[in-house]
Structure formats: C-alpha cells, structure tokens
C-alpha positions as CSV (number, residue, x, y, z in Angstrom):
1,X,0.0,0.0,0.0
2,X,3.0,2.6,0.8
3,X,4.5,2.5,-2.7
4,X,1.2,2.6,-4.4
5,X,0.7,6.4,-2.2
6,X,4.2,7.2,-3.2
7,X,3.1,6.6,-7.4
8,X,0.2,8.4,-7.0
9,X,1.3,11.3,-5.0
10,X,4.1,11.8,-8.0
11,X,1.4,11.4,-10.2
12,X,-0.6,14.1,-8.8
13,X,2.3,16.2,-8.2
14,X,3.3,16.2,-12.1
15,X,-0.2,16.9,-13.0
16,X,-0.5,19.9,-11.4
17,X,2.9,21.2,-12.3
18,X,1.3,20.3,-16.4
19,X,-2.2,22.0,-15.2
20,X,0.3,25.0,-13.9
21,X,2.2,25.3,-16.9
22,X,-0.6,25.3,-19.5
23,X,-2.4,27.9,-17.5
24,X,0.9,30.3,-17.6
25,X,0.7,29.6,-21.8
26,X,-3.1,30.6,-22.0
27,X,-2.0,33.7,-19.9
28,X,0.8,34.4,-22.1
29,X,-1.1,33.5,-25.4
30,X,-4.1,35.6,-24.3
31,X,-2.3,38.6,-23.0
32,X,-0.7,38.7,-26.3
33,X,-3.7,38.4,-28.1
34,X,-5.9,41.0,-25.9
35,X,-2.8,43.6,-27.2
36,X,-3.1,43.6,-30.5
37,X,-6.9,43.6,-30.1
38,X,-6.5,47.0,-28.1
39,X,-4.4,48.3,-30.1
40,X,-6.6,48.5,-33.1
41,X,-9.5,49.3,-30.6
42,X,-7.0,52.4,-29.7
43,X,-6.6,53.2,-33.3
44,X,-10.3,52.8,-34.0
45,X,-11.0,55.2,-31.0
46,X,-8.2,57.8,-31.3
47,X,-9.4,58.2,-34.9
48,X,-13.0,58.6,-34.1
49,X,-11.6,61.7,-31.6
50,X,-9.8,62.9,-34.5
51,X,-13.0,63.1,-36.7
52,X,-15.2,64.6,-34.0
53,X,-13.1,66.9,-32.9
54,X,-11.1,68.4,-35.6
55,X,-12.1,71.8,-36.1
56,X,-11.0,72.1,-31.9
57,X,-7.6,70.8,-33.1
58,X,-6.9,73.0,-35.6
59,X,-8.1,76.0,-34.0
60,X,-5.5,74.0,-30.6
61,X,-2.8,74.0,-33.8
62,X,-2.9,78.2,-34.7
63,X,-2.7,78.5,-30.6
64,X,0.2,76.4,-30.3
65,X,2.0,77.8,-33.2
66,X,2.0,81.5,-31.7
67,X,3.1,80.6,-28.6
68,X,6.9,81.0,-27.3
69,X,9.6,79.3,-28.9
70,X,11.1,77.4,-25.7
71,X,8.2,75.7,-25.1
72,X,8.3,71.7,-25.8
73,X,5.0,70.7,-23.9
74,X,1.4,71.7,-22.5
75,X,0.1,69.3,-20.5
76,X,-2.9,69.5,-17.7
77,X,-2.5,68.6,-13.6
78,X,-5.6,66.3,-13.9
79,X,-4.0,64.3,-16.7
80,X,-0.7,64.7,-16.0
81,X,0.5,66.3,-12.1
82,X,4.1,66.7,-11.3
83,X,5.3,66.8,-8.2
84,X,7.0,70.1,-9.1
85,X,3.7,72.1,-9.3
86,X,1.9,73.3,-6.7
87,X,-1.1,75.0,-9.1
88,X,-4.3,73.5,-10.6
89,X,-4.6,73.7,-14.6
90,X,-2.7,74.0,-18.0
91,X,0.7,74.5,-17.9
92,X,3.7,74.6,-20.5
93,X,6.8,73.1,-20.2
94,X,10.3,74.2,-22.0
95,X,13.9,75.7,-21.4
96,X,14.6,79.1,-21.6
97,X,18.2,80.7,-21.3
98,X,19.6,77.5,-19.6
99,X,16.8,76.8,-17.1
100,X,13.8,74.4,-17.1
101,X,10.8,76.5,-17.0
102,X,7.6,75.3,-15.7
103,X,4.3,77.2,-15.8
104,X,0.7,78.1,-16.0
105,X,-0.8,78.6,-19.0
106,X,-4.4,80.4,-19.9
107,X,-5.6,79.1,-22.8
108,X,-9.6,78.4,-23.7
109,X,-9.1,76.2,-26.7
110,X,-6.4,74.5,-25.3
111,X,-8.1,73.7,-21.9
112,X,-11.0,72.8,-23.7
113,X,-9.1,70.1,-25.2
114,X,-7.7,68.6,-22.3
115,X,-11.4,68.5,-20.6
116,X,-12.5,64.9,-21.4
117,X,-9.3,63.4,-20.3
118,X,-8.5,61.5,-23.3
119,X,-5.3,63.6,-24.3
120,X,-2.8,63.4,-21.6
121,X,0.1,65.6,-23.6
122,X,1.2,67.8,-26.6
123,X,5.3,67.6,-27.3
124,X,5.8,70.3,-29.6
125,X,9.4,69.3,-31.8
126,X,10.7,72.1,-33.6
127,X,12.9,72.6,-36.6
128,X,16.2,71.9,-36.4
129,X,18.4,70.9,-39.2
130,X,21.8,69.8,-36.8
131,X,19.4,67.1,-34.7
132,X,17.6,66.6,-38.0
133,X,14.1,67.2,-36.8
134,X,11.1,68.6,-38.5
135,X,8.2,70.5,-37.1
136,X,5.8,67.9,-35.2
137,X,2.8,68.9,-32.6
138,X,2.5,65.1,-31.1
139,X,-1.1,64.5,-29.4
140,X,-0.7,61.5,-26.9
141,X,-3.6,59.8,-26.1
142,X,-4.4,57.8,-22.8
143,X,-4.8,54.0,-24.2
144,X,-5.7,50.2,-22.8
145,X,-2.2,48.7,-23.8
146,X,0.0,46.2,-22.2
147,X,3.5,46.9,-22.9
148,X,4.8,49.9,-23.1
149,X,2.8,51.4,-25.8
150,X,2.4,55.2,-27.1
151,X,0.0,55.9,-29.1
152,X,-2.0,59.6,-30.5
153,X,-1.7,62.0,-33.5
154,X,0.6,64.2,-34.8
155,X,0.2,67.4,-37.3
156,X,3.2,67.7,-39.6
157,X,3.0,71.3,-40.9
158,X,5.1,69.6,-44.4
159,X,1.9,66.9,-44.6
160,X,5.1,64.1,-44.4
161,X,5.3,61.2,-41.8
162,X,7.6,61.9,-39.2
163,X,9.4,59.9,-36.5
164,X,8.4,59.4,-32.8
165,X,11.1,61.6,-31.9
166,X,10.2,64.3,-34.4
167,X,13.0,63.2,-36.8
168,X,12.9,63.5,-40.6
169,X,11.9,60.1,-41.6
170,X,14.0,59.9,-44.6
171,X,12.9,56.8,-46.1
172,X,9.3,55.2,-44.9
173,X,8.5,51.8,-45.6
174,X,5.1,51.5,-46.9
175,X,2.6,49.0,-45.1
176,X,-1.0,49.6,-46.0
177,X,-2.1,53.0,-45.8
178,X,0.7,53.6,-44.0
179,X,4.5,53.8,-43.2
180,X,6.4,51.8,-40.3
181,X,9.7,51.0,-38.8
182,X,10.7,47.4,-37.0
183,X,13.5,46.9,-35.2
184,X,14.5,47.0,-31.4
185,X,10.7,49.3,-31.3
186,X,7.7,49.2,-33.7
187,X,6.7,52.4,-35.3
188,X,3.9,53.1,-37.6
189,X,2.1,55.9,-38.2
190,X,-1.0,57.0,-41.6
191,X,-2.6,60.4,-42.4
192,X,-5.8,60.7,-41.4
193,X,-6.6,63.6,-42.8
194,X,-4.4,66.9,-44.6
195,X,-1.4,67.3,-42.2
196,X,-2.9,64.8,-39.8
197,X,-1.6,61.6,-38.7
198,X,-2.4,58.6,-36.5
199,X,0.8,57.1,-34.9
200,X,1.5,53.9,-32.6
201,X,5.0,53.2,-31.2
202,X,5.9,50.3,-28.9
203,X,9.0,50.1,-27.4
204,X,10.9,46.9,-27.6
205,X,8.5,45.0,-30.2
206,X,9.1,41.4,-31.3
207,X,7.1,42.3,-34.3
208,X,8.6,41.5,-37.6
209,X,7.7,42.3,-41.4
C-alpha cells in the first residue's frame, strides 16, 4: 500500500505542475492576443476623436504655433501632475536661457481640449536641421495597452510622416495606408486627414515584417 501512495502522490504532483504550466501559456497566449486587439481598438478610437473633434484641433494648432519658442510641452495637472507644481490647470513646459521653465498657462481652446481626459500631452518638436528634426505637434492619447505602448496624433506642418522623436523620416517603408519601422521598437504611423496623422510606437517590439 505505501508504494502505491508514493506513485500516486508523483502522479498528482506532475499533473498539477502540467495544469500549472498550460495555464501560464493561455496567460501568455491571451495577453498577447488581448494587445493587438487593443491596439486596433485604440486606433479605432483615437481616430473617431480625431474626426469629432477636428475643427478644436486646428483651432488647438494656430494657438500652439504662436506661442513661445522654448516651449516643448502643455500638458494638464488632472492628466498629467508633477510633483514640481503646486497649481491646478494647463501649464507649458520648456527651457529658456539654460533653465527648465515650468508654468501656468491660460488658454480656452487648449483647456478645452484637455477637458475629457483623453489627451494626456502635446510635445511640440521644432525645426532643427543639426538634430535633423522637423516640425511635429504630437497628441498623446491615454490608451488600454500592455507593454509599453504610445499611441495619439501628430500634425506635420510639411503633410510628411515623421518619426516618434520628431526626426525626418528619410525613407518610410510602406505598409497599407501607412509607413512603419521594426527593429529593437515598432513604429507606424498613416494620415488621417491633410497634415494629420495617427501614430503607434511600442517600445521593444518582437514584431517582424
């Protein structure tokens, strides 16, 4: 009677280490799944913003382009607090003669636009032909990802896909509708309307062509 205990014991022991390692798999395998299904729920949605709210955006473009040149971001405390302000609202972000400058900002159009939460941040990349960047105003969007996953729109004043970083993408590969980049991160990015583009980047991507 003692050995048989022993067998079965082993037994059940090695079928719950199986049961155990199949249900890490289907974690895995569905994880991986659910993110590529968000993702193109993320796109779906971030373009539906886009459409229903484009005349705001433009009119949030003209406001951005007239203000100061050493700003590089407007962002709101209720989407995005730092520990560094001690205000409620918009505020810009930038560096001006040497220092980091951080600070309020009254703006209607652009408030209006951070209202409903889904924007969480405008970069604003200037021209600069010794870091080889173009002029990009990047819109990102607060999305359902796992990973670590950027995703938004972007107006290029030239109507030409840029770069996360703002770069001059000098050669585009063409996927659908689009343009992307593999490598160590994914990149892709398609106009959505004049000057307008969607854009995804995920940051140390196993995805191949």
């Amino acid at each position: 009677m003692t050995p048989r205990v022993i067998i079965n014991e082993s037994t059940r022991s090695e079928e719950n280490m199986f049961y155990k390692i199949c249900f890490v798999f289907i974690v895995i395998i569905s994880a991986f799944l659910l993110s590529g299904c968000t993702g193109r729920n993320n796109r779906e949605r971030i373009t539906q913003y886009f459409n229903d709210n484009e005349e705001l955006l433009n009119r949030a473009i003209d406001e951005i382009l007239n203000l100061d040149a050493y700003v590089r971001s407007i962002a709101h405390t209720r989407s995005l607090r730092r520990d560094d302000i001690d205000f409620e609202g918009l505020y810009i972000r930038g560096t001006a003669d040497g220092w980091n400058v951080i600070q309020p900002l009254e703006n209607q159009i652009l408030n209006e636009l951070f209202e409903n939460g889904r924007i969480r941040s405008i970069s604003i990349r200037r021209e600069d032909l010794f870091l080889g960047t173009t002029y990009q105003i990047q819109f990102a969007f607060r999305v359902r990802s796992f990973g670590d996953r950027y995703e938004g729109i972007y107006f290029s004043i030239n109507d030409e896909p840029i770069s996360f970083t703002g770069h001059i993408w000098e050669n585009p590969q063409p996927k659908g509708e689009g343009w992307v980049s593999y490598g160590r991160h994914f990149y892709f990015t398609e106009r959505i309307a004049p000057n307008w583009f969607y854009y995804e980047m995920l940051f140390n991507s196993s995805r191949t062509p």
